[in-house]
N, C-alpha and C positions, 0 to 999 in steps of 0.2 A: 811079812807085811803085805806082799802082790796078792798070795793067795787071798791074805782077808780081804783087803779092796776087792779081789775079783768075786767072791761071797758073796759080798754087799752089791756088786752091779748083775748080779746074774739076779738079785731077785726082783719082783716084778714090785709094783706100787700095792697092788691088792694082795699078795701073798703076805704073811705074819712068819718068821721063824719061828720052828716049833721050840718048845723047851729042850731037844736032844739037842739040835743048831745050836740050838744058844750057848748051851753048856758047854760045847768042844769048838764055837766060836775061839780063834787067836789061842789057840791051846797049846800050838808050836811057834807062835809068833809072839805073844806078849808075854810079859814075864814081870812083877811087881819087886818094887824095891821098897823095903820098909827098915826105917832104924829101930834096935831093937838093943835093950843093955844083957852082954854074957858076961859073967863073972864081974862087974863092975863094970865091965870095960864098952862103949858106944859101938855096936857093928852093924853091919845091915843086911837083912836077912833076906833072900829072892826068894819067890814064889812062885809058881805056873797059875796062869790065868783062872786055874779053877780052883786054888787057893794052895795046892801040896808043896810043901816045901821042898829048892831044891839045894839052896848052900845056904854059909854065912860067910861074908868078905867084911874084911877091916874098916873100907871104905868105899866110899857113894860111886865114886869115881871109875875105881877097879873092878865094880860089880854093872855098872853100866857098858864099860870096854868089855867084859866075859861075854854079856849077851851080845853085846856087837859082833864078837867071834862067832856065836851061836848062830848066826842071821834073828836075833829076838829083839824088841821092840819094847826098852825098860820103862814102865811108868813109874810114879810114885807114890807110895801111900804112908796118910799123915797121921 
């Protein structure tokens, strides 16, 4: 998460990130949590920022603590 804030304050007010920026924008730093049904059963799936999957955990909880381990920054997606 430093690196991405420090990203965002190294640019200037006139500069635009190019589309390469953007894309590898939070690529080690965030990491998306979505619930998703396997075999019947409610799990929730992570993702890297640029959408590639990287596990599936039981629950919301334990997949937020994993990235915590990771130093990543879990959002949510509904």
């Amino acid at each position: 998460m430093k690196k991405m804030l420090q990203q965002l304050s190294n640019l200037s007010p006139s500069r635009r990130m190019t589309e390469a920026e953007l894309a590898e924008f939070g690529l080690n730093e965030l990491a998306y949590i979505k619930p998703l049904k396997v075999q019947g059963e409610w799990m929730h799936g992570v993702y890297g920022a640029d959408g590639t999957p990287i596990t599936i955990i039981q629950n919301r909880e334990l997949a937020i603590a994993t990235l915590q381990q990771h130093e990543m920054a879990a959002l949510s997606v509904h």
